[in-house]
C-alpha positions as CSV (number, residue, x, y, z in Angstrom):
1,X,1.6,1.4,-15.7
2,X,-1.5,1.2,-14.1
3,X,-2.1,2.9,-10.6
4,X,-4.4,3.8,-7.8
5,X,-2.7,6.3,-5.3
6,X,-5.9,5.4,-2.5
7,X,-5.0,1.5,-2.2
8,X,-1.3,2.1,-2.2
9,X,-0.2,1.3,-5.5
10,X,1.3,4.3,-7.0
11,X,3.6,4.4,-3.4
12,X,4.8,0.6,-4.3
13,X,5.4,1.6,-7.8
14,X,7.4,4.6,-6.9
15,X,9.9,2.2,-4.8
16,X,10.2,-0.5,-7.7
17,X,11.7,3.3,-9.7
18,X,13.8,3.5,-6.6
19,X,14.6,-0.2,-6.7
20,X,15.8,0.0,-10.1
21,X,17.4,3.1,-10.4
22,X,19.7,1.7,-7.7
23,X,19.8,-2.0,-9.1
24,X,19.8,-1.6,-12.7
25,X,18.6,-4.5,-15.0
26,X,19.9,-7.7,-15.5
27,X,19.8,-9.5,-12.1
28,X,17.6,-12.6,-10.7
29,X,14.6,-11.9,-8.5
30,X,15.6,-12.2,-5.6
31,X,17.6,-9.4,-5.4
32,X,14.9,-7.5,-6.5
33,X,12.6,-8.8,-4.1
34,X,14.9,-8.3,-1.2
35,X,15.5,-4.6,-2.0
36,X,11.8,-3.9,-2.5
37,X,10.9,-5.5,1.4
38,X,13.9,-2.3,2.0
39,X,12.4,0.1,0.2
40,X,8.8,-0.4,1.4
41,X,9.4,-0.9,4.7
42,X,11.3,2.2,4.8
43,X,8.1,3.7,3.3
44,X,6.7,3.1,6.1
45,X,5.0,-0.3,4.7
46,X,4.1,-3.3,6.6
47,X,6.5,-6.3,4.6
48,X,6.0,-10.0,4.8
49,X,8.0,-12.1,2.3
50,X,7.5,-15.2,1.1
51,X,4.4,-16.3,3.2
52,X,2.6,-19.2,2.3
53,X,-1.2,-19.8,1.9
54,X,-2.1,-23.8,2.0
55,X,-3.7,-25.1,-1.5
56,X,-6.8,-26.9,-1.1
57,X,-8.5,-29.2,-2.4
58,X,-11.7,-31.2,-0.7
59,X,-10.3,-29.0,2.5
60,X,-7.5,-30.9,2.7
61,X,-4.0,-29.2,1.7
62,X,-2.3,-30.1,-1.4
63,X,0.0,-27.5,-1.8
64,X,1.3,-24.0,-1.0
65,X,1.6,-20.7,-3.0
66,X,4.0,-17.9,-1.4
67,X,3.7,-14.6,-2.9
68,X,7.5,-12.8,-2.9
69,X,6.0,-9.9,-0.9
70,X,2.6,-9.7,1.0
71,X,1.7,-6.4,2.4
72,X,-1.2,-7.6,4.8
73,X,-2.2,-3.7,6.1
74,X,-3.0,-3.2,2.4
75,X,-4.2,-6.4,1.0
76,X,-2.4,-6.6,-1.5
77,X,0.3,-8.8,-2.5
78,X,3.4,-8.6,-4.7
79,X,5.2,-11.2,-7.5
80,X,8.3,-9.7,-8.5
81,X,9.8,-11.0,-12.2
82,X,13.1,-10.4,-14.1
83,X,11.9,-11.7,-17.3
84,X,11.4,-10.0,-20.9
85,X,7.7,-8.6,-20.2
86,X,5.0,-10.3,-18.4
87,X,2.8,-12.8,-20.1
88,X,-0.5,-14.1,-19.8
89,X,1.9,-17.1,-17.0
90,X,2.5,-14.6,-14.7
91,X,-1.4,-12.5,-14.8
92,X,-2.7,-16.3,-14.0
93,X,-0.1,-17.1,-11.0
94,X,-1.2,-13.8,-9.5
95,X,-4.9,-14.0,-10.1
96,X,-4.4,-17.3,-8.5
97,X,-2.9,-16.3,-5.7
98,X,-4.7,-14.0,-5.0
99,X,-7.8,-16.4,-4.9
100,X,-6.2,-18.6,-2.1
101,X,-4.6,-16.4,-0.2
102,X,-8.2,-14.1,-0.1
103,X,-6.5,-11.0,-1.0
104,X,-7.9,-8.1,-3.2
105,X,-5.0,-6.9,-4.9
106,X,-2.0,-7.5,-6.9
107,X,0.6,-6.7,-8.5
108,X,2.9,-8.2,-10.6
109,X,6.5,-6.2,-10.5
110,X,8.8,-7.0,-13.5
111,X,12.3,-5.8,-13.6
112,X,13.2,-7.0,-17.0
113,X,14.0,-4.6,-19.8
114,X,12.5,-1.9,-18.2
115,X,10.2,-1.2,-14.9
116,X,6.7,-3.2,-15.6
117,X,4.4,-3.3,-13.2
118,X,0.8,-5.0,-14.0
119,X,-1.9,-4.5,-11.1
120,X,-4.6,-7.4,-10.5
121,X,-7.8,-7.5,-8.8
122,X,-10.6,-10.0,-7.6
């Protein structure tokens, strides 16, 4: 796992190992993603989920992404999986999101087998 205790990382990190030692493996996202808003915010983070940033194209909207968790103090936003391992899909969603929504970091949370956490930057 990849982390940078000065932009806030290594904290997020340490609540997905809270997260799943309390969860286990085995459920869908969302469940995940509503227990990580707990456990940051009781970290003392600043928790916005699913916000959406308009798509454009030719300035006109075509479309919306919406990160699971956007942490706006920090700039960085957070996708959280329950899938096998992340893939090469879920490093392009992010770096894309990350484009639109003008953020600097991210980092994609996967609660698979095991804990993953992949961290993204533009």
């Amino acid at each position: 796992m990849e982390t940078r205790k000065e932009d806030g990382t290594y904290e997020i990190i340490g609540c997905a190992m809270r997260v799943q030692n309390e969860l286990g493996f085995g459920l869908r996202e969302k469940p995940y993603e509503n227990a990580m808003a707990i456990e940051l915010r009781d970290n003392g983070f600043e928790v916005v989920q699913q916000q959406t940033f308009p798509i454009l194209y030719k300035n006109q909207s075509v479309g919306d992404c919406i990160p699971d968790i956007t942490l706006p103090e920090l700039n960085i936003l957070l996708e959280i999986k329950a899938l096998e391992s992340i893939t090469e899909k879920e490093t392009a969603q992010m770096l894309n999101y990350l484009r639109i929504a003008n953020y600097k970091t991210g980092l994609v949370i996967n609660f698979g087998n095991k804990v993953e956490c992949k961290r993204l930057s533009l």
